[in-house]
C-alpha positions as CSV (number, residue, x, y, z in Angstrom):
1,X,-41.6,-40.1,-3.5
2,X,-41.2,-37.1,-5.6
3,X,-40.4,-35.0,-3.0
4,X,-37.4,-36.8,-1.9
5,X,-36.8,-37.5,-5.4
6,X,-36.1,-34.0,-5.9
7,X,-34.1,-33.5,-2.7
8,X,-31.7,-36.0,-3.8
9,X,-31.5,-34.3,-7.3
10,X,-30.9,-31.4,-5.1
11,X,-28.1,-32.4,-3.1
12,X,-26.5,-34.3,-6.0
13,X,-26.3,-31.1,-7.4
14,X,-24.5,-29.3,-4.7
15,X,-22.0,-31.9,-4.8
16,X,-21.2,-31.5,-8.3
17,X,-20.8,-28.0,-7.9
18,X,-18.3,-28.4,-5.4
19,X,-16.3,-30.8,-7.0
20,X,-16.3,-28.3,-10.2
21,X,-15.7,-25.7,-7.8
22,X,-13.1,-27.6,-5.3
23,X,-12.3,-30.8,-7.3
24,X,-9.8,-32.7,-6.4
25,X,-11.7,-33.3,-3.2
26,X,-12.8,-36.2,-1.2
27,X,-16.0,-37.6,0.4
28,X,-14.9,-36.8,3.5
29,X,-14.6,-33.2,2.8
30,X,-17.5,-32.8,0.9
31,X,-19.6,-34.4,4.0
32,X,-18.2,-32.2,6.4
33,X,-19.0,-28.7,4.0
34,X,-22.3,-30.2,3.5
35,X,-22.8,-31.5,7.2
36,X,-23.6,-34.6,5.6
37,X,-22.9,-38.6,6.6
38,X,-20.3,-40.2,4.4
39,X,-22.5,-42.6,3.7
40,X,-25.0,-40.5,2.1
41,X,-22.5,-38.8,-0.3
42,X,-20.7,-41.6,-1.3
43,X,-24.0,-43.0,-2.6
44,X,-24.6,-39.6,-4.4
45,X,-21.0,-40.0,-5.8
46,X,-21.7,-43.4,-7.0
47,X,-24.7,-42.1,-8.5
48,X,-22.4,-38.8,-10.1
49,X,-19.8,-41.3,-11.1
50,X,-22.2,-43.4,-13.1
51,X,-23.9,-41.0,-14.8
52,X,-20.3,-39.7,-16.1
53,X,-20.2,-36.8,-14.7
54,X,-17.3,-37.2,-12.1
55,X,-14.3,-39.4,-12.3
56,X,-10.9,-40.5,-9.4
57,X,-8.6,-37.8,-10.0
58,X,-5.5,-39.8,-10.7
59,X,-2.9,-37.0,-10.4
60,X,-0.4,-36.0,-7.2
61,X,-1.8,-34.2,-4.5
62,X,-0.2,-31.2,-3.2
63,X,-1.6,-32.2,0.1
64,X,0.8,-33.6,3.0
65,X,0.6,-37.5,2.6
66,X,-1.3,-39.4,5.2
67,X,-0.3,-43.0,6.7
68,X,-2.7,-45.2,5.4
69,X,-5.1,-46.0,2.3
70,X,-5.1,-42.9,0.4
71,X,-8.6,-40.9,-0.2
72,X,-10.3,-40.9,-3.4
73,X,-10.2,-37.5,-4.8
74,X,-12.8,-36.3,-7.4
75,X,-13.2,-34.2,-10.2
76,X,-15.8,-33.1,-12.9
77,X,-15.8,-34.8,-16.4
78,X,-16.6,-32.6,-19.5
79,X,-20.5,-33.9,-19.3
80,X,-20.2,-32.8,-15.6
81,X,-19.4,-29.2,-16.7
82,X,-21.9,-29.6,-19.1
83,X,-24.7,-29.9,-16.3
84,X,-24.3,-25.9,-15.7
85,X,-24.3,-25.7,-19.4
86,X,-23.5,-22.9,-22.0
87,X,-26.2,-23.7,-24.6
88,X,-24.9,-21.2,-27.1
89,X,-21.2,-22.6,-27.0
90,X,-21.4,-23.5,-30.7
91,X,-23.2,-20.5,-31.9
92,X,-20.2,-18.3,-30.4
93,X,-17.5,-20.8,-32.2
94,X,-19.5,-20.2,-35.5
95,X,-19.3,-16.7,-34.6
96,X,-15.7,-16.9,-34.7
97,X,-15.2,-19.1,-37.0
98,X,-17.2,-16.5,-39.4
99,X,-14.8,-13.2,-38.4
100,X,-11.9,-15.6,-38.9
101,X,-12.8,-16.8,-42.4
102,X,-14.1,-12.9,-43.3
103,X,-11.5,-10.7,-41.2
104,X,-8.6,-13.5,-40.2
105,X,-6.4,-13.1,-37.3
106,X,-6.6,-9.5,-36.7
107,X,-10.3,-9.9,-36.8
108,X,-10.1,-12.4,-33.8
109,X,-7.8,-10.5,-32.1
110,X,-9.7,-7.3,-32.2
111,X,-13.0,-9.5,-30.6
112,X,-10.7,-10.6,-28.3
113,X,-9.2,-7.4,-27.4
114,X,-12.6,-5.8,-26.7
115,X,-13.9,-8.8,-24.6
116,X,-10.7,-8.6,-22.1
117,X,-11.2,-4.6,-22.0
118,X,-14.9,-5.4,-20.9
119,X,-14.0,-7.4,-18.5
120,X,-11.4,-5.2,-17.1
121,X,-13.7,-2.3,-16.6
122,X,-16.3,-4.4,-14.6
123,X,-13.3,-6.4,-12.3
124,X,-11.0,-3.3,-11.7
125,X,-13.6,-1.5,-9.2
126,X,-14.3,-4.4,-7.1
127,X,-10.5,-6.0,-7.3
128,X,-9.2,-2.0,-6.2
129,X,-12.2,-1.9,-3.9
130,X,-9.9,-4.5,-1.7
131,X,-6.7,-2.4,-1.4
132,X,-3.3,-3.2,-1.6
133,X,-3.1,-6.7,0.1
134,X,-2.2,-9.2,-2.9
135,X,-4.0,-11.7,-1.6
136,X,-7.4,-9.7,-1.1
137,X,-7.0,-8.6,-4.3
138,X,-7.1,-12.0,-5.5
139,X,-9.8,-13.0,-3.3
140,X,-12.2,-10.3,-5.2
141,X,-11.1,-11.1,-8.5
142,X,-12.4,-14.6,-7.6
143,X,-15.7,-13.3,-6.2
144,X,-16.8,-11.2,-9.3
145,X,-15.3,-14.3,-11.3
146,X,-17.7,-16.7,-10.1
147,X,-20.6,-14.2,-10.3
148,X,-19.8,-14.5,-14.4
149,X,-20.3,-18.6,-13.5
150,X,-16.5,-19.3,-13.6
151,X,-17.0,-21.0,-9.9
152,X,-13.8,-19.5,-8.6
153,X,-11.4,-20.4,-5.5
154,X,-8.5,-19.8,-3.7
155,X,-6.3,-22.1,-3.0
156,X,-2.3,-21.6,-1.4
157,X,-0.3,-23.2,-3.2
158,X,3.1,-25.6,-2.2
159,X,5.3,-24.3,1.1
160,X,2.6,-21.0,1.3
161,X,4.7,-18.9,-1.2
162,X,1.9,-18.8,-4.3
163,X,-1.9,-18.6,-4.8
164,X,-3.9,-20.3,-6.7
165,X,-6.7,-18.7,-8.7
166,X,-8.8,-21.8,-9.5
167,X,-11.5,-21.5,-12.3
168,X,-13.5,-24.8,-11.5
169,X,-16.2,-23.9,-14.6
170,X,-16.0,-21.9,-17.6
171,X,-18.7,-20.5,-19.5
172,X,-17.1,-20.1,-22.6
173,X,-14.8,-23.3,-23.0
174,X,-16.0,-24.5,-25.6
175,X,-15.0,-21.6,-27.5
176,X,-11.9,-21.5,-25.7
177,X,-10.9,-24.5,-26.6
178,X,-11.4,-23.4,-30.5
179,X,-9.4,-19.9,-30.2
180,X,-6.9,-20.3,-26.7
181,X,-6.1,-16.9,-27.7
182,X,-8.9,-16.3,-24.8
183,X,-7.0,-18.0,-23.1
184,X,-4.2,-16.1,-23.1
185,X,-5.8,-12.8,-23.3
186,X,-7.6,-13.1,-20.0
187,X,-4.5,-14.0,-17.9
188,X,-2.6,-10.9,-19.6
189,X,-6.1,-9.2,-17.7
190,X,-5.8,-10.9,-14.7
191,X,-1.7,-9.8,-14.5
192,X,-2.9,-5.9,-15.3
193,X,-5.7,-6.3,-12.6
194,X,-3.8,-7.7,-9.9
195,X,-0.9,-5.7,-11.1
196,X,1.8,-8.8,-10.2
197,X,3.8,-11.4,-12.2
198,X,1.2,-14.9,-13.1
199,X,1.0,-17.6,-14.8
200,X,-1.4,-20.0,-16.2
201,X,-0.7,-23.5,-15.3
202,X,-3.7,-25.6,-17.0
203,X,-7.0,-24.8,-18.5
204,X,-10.2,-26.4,-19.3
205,X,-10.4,-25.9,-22.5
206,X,-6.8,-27.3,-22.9
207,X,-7.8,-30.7,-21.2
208,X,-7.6,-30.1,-17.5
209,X,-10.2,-30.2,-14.7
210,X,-9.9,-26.4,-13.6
211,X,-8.2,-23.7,-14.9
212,X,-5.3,-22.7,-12.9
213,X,-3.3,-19.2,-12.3
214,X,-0.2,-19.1,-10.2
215,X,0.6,-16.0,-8.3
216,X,3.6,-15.8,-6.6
217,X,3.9,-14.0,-3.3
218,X,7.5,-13.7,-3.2
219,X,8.4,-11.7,-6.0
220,X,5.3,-9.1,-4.9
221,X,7.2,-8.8,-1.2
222,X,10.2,-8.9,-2.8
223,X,9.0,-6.0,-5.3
224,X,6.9,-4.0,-2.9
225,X,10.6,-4.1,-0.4
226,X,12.5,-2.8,-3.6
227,X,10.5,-0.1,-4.5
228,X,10.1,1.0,-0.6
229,X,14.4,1.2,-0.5
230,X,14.5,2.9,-3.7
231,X,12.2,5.2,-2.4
232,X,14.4,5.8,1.1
């Protein structure tokens, strides 16, 4: 009983990180990354949905429209993030809070500063590592990403002419959503690392169910073809 107790646990599991990680996504999906009946995750949905960690995303899709019943499409709640928990979220914000009230805003922005530069130093090998091609580029940023636990993806976005850099957990929301100023600071990083034009579109800590950068592909061509006249 325990034994199959504990694969269930298991498998629940893996379907929550995938919804963190890919949400909104349907059961169909999910069964066919996990090579699992539709039956059998539906019932571990039900089981997600109860507990509160996963609820029907309610917003468009960018997907084509199918004929038909449309899918249920899920995505993790705030308790669902919580399951791959950052225990000293608080402590951090206290942290914070304490160089606001002692040093104010240029306190905060000097923490913040030297956090981004951090993580600039440890991306910028691996991102460079990939080359020139923008959307390799992105591709490593999300892999060292989700080694930090941010679960990233990428996604194309509408008519193929933008990427998606998808965050589908964040280890520091909490904090985050206290001083956005993180916020902000890590997608000025993310535009020096990739060394293009983005823009944040939603966050966790401001409410959403992933964080999401836009990078548009045109404007890159469109660049990279500029510079290459002006150079002729």
């Amino acid at each position: 009983m325990s034994t199959q107790f504990d694969a269930d646990e298991g498998t629940r599991q893996r379907i929550l990180r995938l919804i963190i990680e890919r949400g909104p996504i349907t059961s169909a999906e999910l069964a066919q990354i996990l090579v699992l009946t539709a039956a059998a995750v539906r019932r571990h949905l039900s089981q997600l949905e109860y507990d509160g960690e996963i609820v029907e995303f309610r917003g468009a899709s960018s997907r084509p429209a199918r004929r038909g019943r449309p899918s249920r499409r899920y995505v993790a709640t705030e308790q669902g993030q919580a399951a791959f928990g950052d225990s000293y979220g608080d402590v951090a914000t206290q942290a914070l809070d304490f160089i606001a009230d002692s040093l104010g805003e240029a306190g905060i922005r000097s923490f913040v500063d030297e956090r981004v530069s951090g993580l600039e130093e440890r991306y910028r090998p691996t991102v460079e590592a990939a080359g020139a091609n923008l959307e390799m580029r992105v591709d490593a940023l999300a892999r060292v990403l989700t080694q930090d636990g941010y679960a990233a993806s990428v996604r194309r976005g509408p008519r193929g002419l933008t990427l998606q850099l998808c965050q589908g957990h964040c280890p520091i929301q909490e904090i985050a959503t206290a001083y956005p100023v993180l916020c902000e600071a890590e997608t000025q990083a993310f535009h020096r690392l990739l060394d293009v034009h983005v823009q944040r579109l939603a966050t966790l800590a401001g409410g959403e169910h992933v964080c999401t950068l836009t990078i548009p592909l045109v404007s890159r061509i469109r660049g990279t073809s500029t510079r290459a006249r002006g150079q002729s």
